[in-house]
C-alpha positions as MATLAB code, in Angstrom:
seq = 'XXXXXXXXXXXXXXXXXXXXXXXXXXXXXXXXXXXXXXXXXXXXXXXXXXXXXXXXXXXXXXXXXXXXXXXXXXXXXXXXXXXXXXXXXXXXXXXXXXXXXXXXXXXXXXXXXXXXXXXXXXXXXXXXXXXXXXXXXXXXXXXXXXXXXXXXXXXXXXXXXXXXXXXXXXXXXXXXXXXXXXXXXXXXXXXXXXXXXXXXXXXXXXXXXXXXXXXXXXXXXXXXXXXXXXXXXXXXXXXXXXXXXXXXXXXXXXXXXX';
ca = [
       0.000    0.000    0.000;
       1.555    3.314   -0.890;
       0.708    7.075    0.343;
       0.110    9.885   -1.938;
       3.002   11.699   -1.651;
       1.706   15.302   -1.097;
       3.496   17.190   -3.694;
       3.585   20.912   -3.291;
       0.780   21.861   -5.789;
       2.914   25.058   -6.744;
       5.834   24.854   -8.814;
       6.985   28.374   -7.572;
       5.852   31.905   -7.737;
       6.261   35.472   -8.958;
       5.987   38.302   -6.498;
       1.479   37.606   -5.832;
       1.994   35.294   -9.041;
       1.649   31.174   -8.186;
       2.510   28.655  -10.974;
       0.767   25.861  -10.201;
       1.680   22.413  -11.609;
      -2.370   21.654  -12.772;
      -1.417   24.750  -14.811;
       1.703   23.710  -16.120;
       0.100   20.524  -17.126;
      -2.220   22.282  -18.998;
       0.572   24.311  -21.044;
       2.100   20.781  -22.086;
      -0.673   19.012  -23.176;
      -1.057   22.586  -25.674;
       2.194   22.280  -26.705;
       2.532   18.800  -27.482;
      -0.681   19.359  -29.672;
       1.152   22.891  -31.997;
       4.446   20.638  -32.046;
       2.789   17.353  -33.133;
       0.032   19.098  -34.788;
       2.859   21.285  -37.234;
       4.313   17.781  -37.770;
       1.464   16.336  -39.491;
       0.324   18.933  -41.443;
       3.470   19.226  -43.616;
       1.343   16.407  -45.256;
      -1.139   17.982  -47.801;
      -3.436   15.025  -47.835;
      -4.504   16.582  -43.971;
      -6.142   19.835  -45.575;
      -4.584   21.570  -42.352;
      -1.699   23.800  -43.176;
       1.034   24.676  -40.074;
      -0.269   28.438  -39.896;
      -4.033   26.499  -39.513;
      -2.593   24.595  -36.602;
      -1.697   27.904  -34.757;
      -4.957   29.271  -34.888;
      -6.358   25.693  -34.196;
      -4.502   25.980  -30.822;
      -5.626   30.239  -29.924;
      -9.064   29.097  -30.569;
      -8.585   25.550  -29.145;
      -7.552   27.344  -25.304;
     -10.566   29.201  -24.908;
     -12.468   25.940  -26.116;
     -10.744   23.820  -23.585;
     -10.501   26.516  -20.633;
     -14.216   28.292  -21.373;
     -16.135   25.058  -21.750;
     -14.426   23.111  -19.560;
     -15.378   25.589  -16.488;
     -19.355   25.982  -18.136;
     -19.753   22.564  -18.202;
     -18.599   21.872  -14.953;
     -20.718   24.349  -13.493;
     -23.566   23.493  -14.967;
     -23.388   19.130  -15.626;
     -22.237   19.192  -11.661;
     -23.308   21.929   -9.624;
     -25.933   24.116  -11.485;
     -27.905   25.226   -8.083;
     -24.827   26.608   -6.788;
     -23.714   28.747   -9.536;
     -26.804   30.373  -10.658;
     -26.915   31.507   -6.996;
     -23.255   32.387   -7.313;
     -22.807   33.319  -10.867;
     -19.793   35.385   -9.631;
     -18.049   31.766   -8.547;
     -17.499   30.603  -12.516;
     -15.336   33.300  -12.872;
     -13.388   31.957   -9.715;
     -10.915   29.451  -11.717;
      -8.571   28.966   -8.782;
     -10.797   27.260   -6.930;
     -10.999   24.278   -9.445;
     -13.425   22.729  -10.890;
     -13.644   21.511  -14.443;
     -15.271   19.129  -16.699;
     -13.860   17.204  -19.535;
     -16.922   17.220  -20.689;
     -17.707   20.820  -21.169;
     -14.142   20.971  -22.454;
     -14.997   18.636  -25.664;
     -18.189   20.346  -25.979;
     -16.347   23.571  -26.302;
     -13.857   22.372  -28.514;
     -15.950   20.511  -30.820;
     -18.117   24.308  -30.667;
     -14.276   25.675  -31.671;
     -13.957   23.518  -34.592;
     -17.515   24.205  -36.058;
     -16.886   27.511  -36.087;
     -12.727   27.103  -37.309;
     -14.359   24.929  -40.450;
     -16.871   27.688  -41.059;
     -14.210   30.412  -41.243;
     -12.033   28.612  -43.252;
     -14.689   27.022  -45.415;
     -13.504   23.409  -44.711;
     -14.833   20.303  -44.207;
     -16.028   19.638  -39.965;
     -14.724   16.227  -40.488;
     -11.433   17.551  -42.379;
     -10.422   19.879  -39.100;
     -11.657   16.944  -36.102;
      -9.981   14.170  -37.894;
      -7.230   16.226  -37.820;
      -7.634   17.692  -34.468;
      -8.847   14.190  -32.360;
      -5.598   12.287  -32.148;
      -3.864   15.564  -30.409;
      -6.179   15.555  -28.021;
      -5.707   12.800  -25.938;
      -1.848   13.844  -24.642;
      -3.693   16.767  -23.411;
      -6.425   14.910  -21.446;
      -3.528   12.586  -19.999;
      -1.634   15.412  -18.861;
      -4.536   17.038  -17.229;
      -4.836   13.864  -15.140;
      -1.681   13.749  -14.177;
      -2.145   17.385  -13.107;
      -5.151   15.593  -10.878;
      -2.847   13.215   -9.146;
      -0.236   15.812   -8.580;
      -2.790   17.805   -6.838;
      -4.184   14.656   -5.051;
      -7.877   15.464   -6.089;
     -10.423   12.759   -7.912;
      -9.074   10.467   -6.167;
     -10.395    6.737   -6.655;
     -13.082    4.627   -4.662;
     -11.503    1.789   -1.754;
      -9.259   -0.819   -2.880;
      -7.707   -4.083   -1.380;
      -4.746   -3.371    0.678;
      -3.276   -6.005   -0.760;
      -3.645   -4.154   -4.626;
       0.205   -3.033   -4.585;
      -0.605    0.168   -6.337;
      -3.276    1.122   -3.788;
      -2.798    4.459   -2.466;
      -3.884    6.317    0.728;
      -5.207    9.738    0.061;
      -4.521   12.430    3.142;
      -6.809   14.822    1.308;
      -9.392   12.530    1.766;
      -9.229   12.394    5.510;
     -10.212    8.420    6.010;
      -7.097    6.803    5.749;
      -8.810    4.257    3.128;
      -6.473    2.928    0.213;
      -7.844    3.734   -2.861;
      -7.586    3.865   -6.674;
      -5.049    5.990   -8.247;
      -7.810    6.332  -10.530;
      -6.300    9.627  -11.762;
      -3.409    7.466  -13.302;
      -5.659    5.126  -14.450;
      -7.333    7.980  -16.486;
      -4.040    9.306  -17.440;
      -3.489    5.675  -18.913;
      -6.402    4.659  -20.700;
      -8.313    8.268  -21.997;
      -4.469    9.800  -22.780;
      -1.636    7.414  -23.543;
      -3.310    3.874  -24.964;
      -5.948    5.869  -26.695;
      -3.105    8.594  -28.151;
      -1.031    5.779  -29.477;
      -4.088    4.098  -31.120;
      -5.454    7.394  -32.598;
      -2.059    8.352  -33.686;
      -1.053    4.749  -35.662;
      -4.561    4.582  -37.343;
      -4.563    8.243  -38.949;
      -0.956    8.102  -40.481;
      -3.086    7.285  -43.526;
      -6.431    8.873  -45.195;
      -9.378    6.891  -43.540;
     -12.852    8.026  -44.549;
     -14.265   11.234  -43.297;
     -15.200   11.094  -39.808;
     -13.680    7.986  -38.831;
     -10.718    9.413  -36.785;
     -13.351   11.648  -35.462;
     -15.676    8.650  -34.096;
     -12.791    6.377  -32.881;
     -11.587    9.207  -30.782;
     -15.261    9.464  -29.157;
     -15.655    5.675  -28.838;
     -12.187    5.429  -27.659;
     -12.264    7.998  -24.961;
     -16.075    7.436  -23.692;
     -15.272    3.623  -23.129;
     -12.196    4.370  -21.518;
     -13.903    6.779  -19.330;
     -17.083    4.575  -18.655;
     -14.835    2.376  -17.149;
     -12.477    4.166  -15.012;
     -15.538    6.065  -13.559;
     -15.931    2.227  -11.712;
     -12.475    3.092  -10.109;
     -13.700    6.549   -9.192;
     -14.948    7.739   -5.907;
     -18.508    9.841   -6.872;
     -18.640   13.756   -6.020;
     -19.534   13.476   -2.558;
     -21.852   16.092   -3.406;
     -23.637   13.816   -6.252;
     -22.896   10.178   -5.257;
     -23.960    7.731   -7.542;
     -27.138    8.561   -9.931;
     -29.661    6.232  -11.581;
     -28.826    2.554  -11.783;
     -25.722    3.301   -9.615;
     -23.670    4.700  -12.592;
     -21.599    8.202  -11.406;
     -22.726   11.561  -13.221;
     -19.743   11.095  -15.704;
     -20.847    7.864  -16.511;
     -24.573    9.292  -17.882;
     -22.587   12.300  -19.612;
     -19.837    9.617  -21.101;
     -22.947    7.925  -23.271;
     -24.046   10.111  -25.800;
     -19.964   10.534  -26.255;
     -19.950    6.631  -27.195;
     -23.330    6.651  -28.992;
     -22.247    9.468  -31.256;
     -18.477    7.791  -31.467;
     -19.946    4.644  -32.555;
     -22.805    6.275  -35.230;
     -19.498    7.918  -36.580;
     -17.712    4.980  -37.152;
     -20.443    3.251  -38.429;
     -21.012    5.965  -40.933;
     -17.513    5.715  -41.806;
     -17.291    2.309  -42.653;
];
């Protein structure tokens, strides 16, 4: 059994200016997508150019940053924030969904395609196999900050971890890693190997849905429940009901596709 080991959740500051390491995580998973994202489209077959990549990425941060914090507010604790609208602004305090995120950033694509007069499918084909280094390093940024952490484990599971944050002394699921793993590297490496070549239209797209809403579906098992939600209809956790239309609409994509 190990213990979380409580690493300082600021990397260092400024003067009134903290870097925090959930930040910096953040910062990588945006750079790996310009520097692998420049990479691939020096092929012309893409229909993304390097300069399109750049503006991918400016539009892509609001995306991730604005609908990440709308969602969460409003898939996990609506009541609260219309009562305190003035809290969504309040970013420091945490509190983001991955969710809202992918909403905003498919909303960010619609409107990139539109400006650019291309194809939805030719930009998130392009876009969904950069996205998943990003999602693993914002997990990482989770376990670093010892939040989300996982529900009880056997003692006896060698990577079971004790949680001070969580104040019970209870080994449980590093299910932040487990995320980290299965939504961000396995699902990277499979997005990446299967779009080195021209698939049909939409079929990168829909893997990437499939592939992260499975992965998710099943971690959520591993996944202690908002205290302040618990477990909703037929015992399946409030990500797990938001994960299925991302696996219903994966899988009609892939269908189509094929």
């Amino acid at each position: 059994m190990l213990v979380h080991p409580q690493f300082d959740p600021v990397v260092f500051t400024l003067g009134p200016l903290a870097v925090r390491w959930y930040g910096v995580m953040y910062l990588l998973g945006f750079a790996a997508f310009w520097i692998l994202g420049r990479v691939r489209a020096k092929e012309a077959w893409r229909g993304i150019t390097p300069e399109d990549v750049e503006d991918l990425l400016f539009y892509g941060v609001f995306g991730v940053v604005l609908g990440g914090r709308l969602g969460y507010c409003l898939f996990y604790q609506p009541g609260y924030y219309l009562s305190h609208p003035g809290e969504i602004f309040a970013l420091w305090h945490g509190g983001m969904s991955a969710h809202g995120g992918l909403l905003g950033v498919i909303l960010v694509m619609i409107l990139f395609a539109w400006r650019k007069k291309k194809s939805l499918f030719t930009v998130s084909d392009f876009v969904a196999p950069l996205v998943p280094l990003g999602l693993m390093a914002g997990r990482i940024g989770n376990f670093i900050n010892g939040e989300l952490w996982g529900r009880p484990a056997s003692p006896d599971l060698p990577w079971a971890m004790v949680f001070p944050q969580a104040a019970d002394g209870i080994a449980r699921h590093p299910s932040q890693l487990y995320e980290a793993l299965g939504e961000g590297l396995i699902l990277f490496l499979m997005l990446y190997v299967v779009s080195r070549k021209q698939t049909k239209p939409g079929f990168v797209s829909g893997l990437f849905c499939l592939g992260y809403g499975v992965a998710r579906f099943i971690v959520e098992f591993f996944r202690e429940p908002d205290a302040f939600l618990g477990l909703q209809a037929l015992s399946l956790s409030q990500g797990q009901w938001l994960t299925i239309p991302v696996i219903l609409l994966g899988a009609f994509l892939v269908w189509r596709a094929r």
